[in-house]
N, C-alpha and C positions, 0 to 999 in steps of 0.2 A: 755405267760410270766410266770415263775415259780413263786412259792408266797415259800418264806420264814417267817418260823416263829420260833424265840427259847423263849422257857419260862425259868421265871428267877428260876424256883428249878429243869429245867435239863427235866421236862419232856418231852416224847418223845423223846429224844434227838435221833439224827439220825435216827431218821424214815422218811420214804418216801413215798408218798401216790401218786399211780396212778391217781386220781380222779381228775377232772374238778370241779377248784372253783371259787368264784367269787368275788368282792370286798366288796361283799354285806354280805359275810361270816365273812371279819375281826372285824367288830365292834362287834355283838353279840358276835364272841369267845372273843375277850379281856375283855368284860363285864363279861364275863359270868368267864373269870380268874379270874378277880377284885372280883367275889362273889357279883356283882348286877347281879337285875332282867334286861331282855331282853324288852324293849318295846312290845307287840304286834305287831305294825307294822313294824317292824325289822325280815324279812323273812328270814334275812340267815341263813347258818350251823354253828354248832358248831364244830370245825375244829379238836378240842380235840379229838372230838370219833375216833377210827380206822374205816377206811371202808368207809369215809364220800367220800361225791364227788356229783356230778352232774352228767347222763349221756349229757347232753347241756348245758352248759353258753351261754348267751346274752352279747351285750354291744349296747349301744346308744350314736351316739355324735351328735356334731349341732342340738340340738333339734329337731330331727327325718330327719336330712339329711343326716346320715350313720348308718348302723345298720351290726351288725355280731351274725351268731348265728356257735356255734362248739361244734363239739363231739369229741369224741377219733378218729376219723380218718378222719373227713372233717372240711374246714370251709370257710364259704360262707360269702361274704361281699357285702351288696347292698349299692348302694350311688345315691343320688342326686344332686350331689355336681357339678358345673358346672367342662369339662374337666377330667372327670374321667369317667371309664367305668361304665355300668350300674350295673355289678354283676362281681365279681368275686369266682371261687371256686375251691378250692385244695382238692386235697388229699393227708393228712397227711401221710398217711401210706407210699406210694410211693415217695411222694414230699414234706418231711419237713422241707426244705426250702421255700416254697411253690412260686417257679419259673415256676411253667406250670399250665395255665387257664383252667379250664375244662366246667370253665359252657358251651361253645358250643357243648362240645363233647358229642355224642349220647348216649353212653356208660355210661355216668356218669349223664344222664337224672333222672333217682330214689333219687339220695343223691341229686342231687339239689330240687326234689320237694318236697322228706323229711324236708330237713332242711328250705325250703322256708315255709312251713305248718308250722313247730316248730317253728319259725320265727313269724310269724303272730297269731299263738297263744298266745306267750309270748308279743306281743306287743299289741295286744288286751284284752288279760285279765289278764297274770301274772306282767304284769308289774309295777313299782312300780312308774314310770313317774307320774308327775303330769300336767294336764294341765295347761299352761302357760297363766295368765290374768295380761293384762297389766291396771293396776289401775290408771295411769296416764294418759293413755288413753282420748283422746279426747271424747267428747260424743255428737252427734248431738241434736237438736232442732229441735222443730216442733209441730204443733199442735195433728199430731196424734202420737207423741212417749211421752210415758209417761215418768213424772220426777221422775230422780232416785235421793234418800235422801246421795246416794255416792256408790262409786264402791265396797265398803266390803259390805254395806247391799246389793246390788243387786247379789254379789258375794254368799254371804253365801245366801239368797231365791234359786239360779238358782242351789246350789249347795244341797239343803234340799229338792228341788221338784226333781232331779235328783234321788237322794238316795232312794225318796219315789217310786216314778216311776219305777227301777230294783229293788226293791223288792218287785212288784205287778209279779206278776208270768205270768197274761195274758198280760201284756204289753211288746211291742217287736219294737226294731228301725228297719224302712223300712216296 
């Protein structure tokens, strides 16, 4: 989907930037038009500069039951979604409409495990997802499960011993 953007004193005006962005771009640049500071955890681009772009965008919906990841010339979409295929993947280049599946085709074996790798990269470490805790959550009884004082203090403990834990260098999951 094309991102449009006009700023209110003209700049850039009619410029066109080849570059893969994300929605994750538009808050930083308006901030950063507005002349505020950028949050830290606010990873997007600033859309201002020339040349900006992604070589890959991400996207995530139903809380990790569809994911897409694309370049300038492919883009792969996995889903879990009941009735939908497992994977689909185009090529842009050929097929920008994107009417012909290629994930079975042999041919097109490399741009699927590329983008399946980038794909799983992004969604294990770049991503900006948060995991989802339901605090309303029922919480079981018993003699051997200890009582918790409520779901934020057990939330903020499981989330302070996590942080401590990936930044010990010798500790590692699995």
């Amino acid at each position: 989907v094309p991102l449009l953007i006009r700023f209110a004193d003209g700049r850039g005006s009619a410029r066109v930037s080849p570059g893969l962005v994300s929605t994750i771009d538009v808050a930083p640049t308006l901030l950063r038009c507005a002349g505020c500071s950028v949050p830290p955890a606010m990873a997007g681009l600033d859309l201002r500069e020339s040349g900006v772009g992604r070589s890959c965008v991400f996207a995530e919906s139903g809380q990790g039951r569809e994911y897409m990841a694309r370049t300038a010339t492919h883009k792969l979409l996995l889903s879990r979604a009941e009735n939908t295929a497992d994977r689909l993947l185009f090529d842009l280049t050929q097929d920008p409409l994107e009417t012909r599946d290629l994930s079975e085709d042999p041919s097109a074996a490399p741009a699927l495990a590329r983008l399946r790798a980038r794909l799983s990269d992004w969604s294990l470490f770049a991503s900006a997802s948060r995991v989802h805790v339901d605090a309303s959550a029922p919480c079981i009884t018993g003699v051997n499960v200890p009582v918790a004082e409520g779901p934020e203090n057990w939330r903020d403990r499981s989330v302070a011993y996590f942080r401590a834990r990936m930044r010990d260098p010798g500790w590692r999951l699995g």
